[in-house]
C-alpha positions as CSV (number, residue, x, y, z in Angstrom):
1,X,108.8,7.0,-182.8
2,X,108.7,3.1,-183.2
3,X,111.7,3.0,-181.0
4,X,110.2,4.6,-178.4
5,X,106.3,2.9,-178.4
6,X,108.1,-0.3,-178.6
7,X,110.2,0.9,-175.0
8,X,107.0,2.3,-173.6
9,X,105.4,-1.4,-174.5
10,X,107.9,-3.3,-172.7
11,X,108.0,-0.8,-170.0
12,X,104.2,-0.9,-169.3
13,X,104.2,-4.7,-169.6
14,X,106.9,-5.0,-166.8
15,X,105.6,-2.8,-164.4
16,X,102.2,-4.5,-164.9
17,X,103.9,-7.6,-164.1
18,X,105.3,-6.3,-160.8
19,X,102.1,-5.7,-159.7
20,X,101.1,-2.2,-161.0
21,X,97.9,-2.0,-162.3
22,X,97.9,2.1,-162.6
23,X,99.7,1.8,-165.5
24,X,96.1,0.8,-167.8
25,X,94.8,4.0,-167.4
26,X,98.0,5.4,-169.4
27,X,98.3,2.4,-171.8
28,X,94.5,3.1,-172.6
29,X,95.5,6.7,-173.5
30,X,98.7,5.1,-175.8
31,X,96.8,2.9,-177.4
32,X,96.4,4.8,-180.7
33,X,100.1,5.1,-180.9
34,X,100.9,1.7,-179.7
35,X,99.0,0.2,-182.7
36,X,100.2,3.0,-185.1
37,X,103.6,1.9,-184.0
38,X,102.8,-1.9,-184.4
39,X,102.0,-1.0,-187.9
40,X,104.9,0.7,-188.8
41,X,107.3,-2.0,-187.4
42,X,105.6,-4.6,-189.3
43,X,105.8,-2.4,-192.8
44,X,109.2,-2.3,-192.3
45,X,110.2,-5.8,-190.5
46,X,111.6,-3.7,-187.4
47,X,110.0,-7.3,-185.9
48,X,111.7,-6.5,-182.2
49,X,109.6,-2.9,-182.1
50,X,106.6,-5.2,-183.1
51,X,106.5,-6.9,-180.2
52,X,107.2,-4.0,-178.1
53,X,104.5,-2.2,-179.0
54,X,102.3,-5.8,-178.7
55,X,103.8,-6.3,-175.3
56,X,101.9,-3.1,-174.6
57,X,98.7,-4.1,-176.0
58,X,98.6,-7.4,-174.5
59,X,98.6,-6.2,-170.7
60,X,95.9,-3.2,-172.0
61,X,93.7,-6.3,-173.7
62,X,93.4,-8.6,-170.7
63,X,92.9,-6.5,-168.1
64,X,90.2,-4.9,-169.9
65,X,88.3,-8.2,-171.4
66,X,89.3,-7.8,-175.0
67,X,90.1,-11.0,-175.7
68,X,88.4,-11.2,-179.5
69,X,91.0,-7.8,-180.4
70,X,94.1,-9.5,-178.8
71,X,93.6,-12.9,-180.9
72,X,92.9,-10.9,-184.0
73,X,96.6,-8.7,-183.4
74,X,98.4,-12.1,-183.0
75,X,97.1,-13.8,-185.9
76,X,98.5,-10.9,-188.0
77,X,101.6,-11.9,-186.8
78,X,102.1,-15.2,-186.7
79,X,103.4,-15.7,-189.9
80,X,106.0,-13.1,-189.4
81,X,107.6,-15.0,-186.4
82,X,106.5,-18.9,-187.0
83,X,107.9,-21.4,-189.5
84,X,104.9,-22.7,-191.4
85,X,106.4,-26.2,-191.7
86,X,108.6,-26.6,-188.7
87,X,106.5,-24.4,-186.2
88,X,109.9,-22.8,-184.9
89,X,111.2,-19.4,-185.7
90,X,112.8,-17.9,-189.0
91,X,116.0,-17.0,-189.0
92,X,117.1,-14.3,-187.1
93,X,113.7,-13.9,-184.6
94,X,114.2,-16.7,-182.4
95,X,114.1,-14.1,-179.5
96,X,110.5,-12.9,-180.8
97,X,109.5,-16.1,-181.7
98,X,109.2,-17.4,-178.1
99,X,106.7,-14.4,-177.2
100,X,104.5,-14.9,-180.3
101,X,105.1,-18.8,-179.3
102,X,103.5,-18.1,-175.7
103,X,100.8,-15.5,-176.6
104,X,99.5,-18.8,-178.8
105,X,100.0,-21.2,-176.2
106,X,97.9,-18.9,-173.9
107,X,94.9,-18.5,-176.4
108,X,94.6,-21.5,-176.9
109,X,94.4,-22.3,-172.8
110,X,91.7,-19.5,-172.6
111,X,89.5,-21.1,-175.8
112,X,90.1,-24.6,-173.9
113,X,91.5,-25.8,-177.2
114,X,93.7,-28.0,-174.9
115,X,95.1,-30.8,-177.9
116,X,96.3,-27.7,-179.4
117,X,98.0,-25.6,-176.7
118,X,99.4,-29.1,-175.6
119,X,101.0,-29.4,-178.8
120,X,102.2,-25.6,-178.9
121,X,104.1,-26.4,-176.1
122,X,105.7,-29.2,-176.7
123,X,107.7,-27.1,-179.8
124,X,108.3,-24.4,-177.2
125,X,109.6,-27.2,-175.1
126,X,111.8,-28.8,-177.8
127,X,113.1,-25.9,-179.4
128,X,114.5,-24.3,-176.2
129,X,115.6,-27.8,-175.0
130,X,117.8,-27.5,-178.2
131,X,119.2,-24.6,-176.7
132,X,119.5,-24.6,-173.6
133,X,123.3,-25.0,-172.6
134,X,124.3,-26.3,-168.9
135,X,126.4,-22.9,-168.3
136,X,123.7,-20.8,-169.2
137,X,121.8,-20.1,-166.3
138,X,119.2,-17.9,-168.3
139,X,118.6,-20.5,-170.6
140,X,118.2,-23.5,-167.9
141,X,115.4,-21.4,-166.4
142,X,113.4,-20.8,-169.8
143,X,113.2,-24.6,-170.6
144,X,112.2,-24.8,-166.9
145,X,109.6,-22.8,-167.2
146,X,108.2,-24.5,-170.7
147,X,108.1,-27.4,-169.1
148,X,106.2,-25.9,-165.8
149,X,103.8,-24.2,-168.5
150,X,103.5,-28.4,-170.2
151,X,102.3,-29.9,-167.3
152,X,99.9,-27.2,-166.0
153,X,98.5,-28.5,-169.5
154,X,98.9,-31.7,-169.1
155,X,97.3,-31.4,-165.6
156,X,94.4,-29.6,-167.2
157,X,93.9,-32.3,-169.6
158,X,93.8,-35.4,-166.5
159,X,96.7,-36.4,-168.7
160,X,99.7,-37.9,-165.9
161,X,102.2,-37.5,-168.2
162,X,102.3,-33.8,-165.9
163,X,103.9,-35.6,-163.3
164,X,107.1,-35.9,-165.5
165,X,107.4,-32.3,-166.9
166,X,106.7,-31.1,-163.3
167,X,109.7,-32.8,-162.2
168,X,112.1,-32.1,-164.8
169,X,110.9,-28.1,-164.7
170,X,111.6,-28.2,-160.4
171,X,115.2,-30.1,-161.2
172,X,116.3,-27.8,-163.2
173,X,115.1,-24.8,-161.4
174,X,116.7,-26.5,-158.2
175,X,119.8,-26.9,-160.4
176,X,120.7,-23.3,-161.3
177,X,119.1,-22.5,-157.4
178,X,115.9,-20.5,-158.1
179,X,113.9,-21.3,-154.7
180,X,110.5,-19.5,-155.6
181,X,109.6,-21.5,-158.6
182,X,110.1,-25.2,-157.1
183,X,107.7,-24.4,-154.6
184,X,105.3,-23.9,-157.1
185,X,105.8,-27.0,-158.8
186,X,106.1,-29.0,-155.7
187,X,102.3,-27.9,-154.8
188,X,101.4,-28.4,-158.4
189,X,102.5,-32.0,-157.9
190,X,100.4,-32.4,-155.0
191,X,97.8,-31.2,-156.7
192,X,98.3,-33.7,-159.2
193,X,99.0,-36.7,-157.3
194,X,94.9,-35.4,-154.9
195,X,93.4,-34.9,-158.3
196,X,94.0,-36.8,-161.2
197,X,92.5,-40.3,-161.2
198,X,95.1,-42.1,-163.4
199,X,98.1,-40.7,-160.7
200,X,96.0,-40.8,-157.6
201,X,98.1,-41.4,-154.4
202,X,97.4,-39.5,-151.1
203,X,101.1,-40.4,-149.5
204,X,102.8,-38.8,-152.7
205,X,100.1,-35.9,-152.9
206,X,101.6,-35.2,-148.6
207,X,104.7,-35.4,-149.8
208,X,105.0,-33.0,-152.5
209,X,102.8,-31.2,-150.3
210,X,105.1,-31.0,-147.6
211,X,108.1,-30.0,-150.1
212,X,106.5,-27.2,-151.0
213,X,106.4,-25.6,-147.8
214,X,110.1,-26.7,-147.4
215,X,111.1,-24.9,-150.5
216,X,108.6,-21.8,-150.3
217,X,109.4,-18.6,-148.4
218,X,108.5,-19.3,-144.6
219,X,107.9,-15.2,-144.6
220,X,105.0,-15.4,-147.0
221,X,102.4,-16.2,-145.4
222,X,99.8,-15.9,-148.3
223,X,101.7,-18.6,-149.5
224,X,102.2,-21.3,-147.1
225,X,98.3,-21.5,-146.4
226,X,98.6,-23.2,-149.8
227,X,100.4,-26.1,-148.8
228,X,98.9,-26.0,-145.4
229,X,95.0,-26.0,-146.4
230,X,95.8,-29.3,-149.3
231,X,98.0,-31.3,-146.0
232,X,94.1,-30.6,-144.2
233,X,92.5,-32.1,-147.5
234,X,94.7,-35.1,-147.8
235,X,94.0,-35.6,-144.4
236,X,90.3,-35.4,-144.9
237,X,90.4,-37.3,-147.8
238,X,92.5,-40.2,-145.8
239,X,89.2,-40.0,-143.0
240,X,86.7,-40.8,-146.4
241,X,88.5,-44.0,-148.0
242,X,89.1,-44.8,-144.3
243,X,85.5,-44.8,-143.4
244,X,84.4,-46.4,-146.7
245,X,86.7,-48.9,-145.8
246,X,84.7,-49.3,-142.2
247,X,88.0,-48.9,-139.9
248,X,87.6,-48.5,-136.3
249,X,86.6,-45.2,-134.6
250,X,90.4,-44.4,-133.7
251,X,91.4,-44.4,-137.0
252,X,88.9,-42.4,-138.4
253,X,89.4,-39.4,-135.3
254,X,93.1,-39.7,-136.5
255,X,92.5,-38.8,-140.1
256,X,89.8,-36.0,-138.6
257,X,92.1,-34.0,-136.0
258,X,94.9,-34.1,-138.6
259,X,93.2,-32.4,-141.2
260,X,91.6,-29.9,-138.3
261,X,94.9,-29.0,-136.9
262,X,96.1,-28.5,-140.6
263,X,93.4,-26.4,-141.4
264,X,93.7,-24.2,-138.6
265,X,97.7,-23.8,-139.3
């Protein structure tokens, strides 16, 4: 029975992930059974069948706004899966330790409790660096993504210190050749370099800007208007400083048909 809610957890999760949101209505139904089974694995430290039966739970708790029930099912856990001193994993659940690790990390995001999420991440960060072997294209691509998931943090928190976790998370993705995920980062950069006061630079904003439509799909279209609409605001935001400044009329129509022929691409 534990087995099989834990299976029907990380089934349900997945195929929420790839974009099916039927599946709520059946995870509503299971939901006596998924925290029966959650129970039982936890009486009996079957601690992989916990988190099958939570990986369940979690999709059923945020797409329906239950936020206060999800924190309380992950405090009961944590110390289960996280070394009180060290903040890493006992013995023996390292594997379940990164997805109590991350269901933290994201709480703490959601309160806007953004010192500690910060620091969350930065053990998920170390830990995995620890590791992460060279050959091991599985592991490459998890410390990649912890340190994707540190600077959107860092980025939250205006801290620039982003800039360098952004870059290290697209080398290595680039590294083991995972296109999708660099163009990500390479926007998130952009981002960075248009918003953050303390990293402010319009020419580095265009060109991680620009990067990102080299290294994003040039079928998805949804995509590249990303990219596209922030090359129109970099543009606009050129025609501002450039007008503050008082340059001549040329200028300033430069600066204004770029970001109008951006816009409309």
């Amino acid at each position: 029975y534990v087995d099989a809610m834990s299976s029907f957890g990380h089934y349900y999760h997945n195929r929420y992930a790839d974009g099916d949101r039927d599946v709520i209505g059946v995870l509503r139904a299971e939901e006596p059974n998924l925290l029966h089974a959650r129970a039982l694995a936890k009486q009996h430290g079957c601690w992989g069948e916990v988190i099958g039966a939570m990986q369940g739970l979690r999709v059923l708790y945020h797409q329906t706004g239950r936020g206060a029930e999800w924190t309380r099912l992950v405090d009961e856990v944590v110390s289960d899966f996280i070394d009180p001193v060290t903040g890493g994993p006992p013995a023996g659940r390292e594997e379940q330790w990164g997805i109590v690790a991350d269901y933290r990390v994201r709480l703490a995001r959601a309160a806007r409790k953004w010192d500690e999420a910060e620091r969350l991440q930065r053990i998920c960060v170390e830990w995995q660096r620890r590791r992460t072997r060279e050959e091991d294209g599985n592991s490459v691509r998890t410390l990649a993504v912890a340190l994707e998931q540190l600077g959107e943090i860092q980025r939250e928190m205006g801290r620039p210190a982003c800039a360098d976790a952004y870059r290290e998370s697209l080398d290595l993705f680039l590294r083991i050749k995972d296109r999708p995920a660099p163009a990500a980062i390479a926007f998130s950069l952009g981002k960075s370099y248009m918003e953050l006061p303390a990293l402010r630079n319009l020419d580095e904003a265009e060109r991680w800007f620009r990067k990102s439509l080299d290294l994003g799909p040039e079928a998805d279209r949804m995509f590249r208007a990303g990219p596209l609409g922030e090359l129109g605001h970099v543009a606009y935001e050129r025609f501002g400083e450039a007008r503050a400044a008082k340059k001549l009329r040329p200028e300033l129509l430069r600066h204004l048909n770029d970001a109008l022929r951006w816009y409309r691409e």
